[in-house]
N, C-alpha and C positions, 0 to 999 in steps of 0.2 A: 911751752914758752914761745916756741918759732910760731905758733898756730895766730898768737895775738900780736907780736911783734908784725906777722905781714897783713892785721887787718889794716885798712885803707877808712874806712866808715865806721862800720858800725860791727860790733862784738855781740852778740846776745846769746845767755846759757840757762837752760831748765832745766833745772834741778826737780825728783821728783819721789825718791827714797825717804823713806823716815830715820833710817839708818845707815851711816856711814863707816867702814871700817878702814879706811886709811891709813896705810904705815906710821905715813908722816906726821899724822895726827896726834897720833898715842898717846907722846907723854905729855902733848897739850891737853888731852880730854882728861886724862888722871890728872895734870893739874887743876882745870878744873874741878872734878869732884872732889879733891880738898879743898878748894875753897877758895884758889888765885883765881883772881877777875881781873883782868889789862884794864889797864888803867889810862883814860881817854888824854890825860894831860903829859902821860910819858910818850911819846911815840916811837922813841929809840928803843922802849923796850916790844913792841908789836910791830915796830914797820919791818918787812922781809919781805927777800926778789920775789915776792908775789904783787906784792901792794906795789914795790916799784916797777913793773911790767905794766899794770893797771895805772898805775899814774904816766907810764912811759904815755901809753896810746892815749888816755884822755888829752894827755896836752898836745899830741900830735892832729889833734880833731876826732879821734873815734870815739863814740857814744857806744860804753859798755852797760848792759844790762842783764841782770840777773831773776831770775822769778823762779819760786820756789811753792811746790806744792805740799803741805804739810798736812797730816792727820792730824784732827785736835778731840782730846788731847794732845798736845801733842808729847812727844818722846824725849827722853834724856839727850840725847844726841841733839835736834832738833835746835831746845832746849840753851845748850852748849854753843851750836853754829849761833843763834839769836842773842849769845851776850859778846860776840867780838865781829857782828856783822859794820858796826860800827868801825870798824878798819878799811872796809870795802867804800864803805860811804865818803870816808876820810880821803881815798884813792882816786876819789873818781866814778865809783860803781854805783849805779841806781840799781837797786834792790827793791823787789815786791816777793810777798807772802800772798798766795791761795789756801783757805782751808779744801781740804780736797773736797769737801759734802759741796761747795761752789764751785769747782769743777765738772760737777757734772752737765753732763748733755756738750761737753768738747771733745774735740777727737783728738787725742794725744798720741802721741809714739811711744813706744813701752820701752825707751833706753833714755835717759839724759841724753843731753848734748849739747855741744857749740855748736855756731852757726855763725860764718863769719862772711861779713858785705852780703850775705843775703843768696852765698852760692859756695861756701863748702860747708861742710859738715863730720864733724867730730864725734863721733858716738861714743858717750863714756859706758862703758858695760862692769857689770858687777856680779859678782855670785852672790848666790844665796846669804849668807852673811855678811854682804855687805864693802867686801873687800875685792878693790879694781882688780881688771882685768887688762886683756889687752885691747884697749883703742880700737875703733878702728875712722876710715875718713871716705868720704864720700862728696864727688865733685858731680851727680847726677843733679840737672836742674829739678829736675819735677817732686824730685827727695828733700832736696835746700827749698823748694817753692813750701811744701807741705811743712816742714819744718818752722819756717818763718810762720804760714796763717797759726802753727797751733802756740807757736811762741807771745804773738799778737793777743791772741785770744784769751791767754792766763793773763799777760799785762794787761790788758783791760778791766778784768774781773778782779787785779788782786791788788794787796793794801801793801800801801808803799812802809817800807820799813821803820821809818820814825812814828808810826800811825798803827802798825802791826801789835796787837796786847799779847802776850802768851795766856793760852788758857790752861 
C-alpha cells in the first residue's frame, strides 16, 4: 500500500501468471466457483482498501495501469480475475489483456511487477503454485528503464478490458 500511496505520476503493474494463489483471495475464488458474481450496482458490497488506494492516487493525478498476460484458453483463475476486473476500472485502473501467443518476439522479465514514476521497482515473486513470496524492490535505473520499455510494449499490443472476450 505505501509502494502506491508514494507514486507521484504514474503506477504501472504486469501481471503475467495464469495462476494465482493468494491467501487473501481464497474465499473470494471459492465464492466464485459457487456461483457469487459482484454485482456492478452494489459497490459497498466490492469496494475495499484496495480499490480505495487506487481511487486515492487516481484522484491525486497518478495514471495507474495494469496489463496482463494471459494463455488462452484461458484458466479458471484467469477467468475469476476477468469477472471483478470491473472494480479496478470502477477505481481508476486502465486494464489491458495480452494473449501471451501476441507476446511473442518481447523481451519480458520473468517476475511480475510494479513500477512506479518510471524508477522503482517492485518485483512480485511466486512459487511454483503460485502463492506470494517475499517481494522484493529495486531502485536500479537501468532495471526500472527495462522494466518501463517491456511494460510499454504489452500496452501496446494488448486489448483494453472492456474490449477483452474470454476464450
Amino acid at each position: 500500500m505505501e509502494l502506491i500511496d508514494s507514486a507521484e505520476r504514474s503506477a504501472v503493474h504486469l501481471e503475467m501468471r495464469d495462476v494465482y494463489a493468494v491467501e487473501e483471495e481464497r474465499s473470494k475464488l471459492e465464492a466464485w466457483r459457487a456461483g457469487v458474481r459482484l454485482d456492478p450496482a452494489d459497490r459497498e458490497s466490492w469496494w475495499r482498501p484496495w480499490l480505495d488506494l487506487i481511487a486515492r492516487a487516481v484522484d491525486r493525478g497518478v495514471t495507474v495501469r495494469r496489463a496482463r498476460v494471459v494463455s488462452e484458453p484461458v484458466s479458471e483463475y484467469i477467468r475469476y480475475e476477468h469477472s471483478g476486473t470491473f472494480t479496478n476500472v470502477a477505481a481508476g485502473e486502465q486494464v489491458r489483456w495480452l494473449p501471451r501467443r501476441d507476446a511473442a518476439g518481447l523481451c519480458l522479465p520473468a517476475n511480475d511487477f510494479w513500477l512506479i514514476d518510471g524508477r522503482r521497482v517492485r518485483w512480485n515473486h511466486f512459487d511454483g503454485d503460485g502463492r506470494d513470496t517475499e517481494p522484493e524492490m529495486s531502485d536500479d535505473p537501468e532495471i526500472a528503464e527495462q522494466c518501463g520499455a517491456a511494460f510499454e510494449a504489452v500496452w501496446e499490443r494488448a486489448i483494453p478490458h472492456e474490449d477483452y472476450k474470454l476464450s
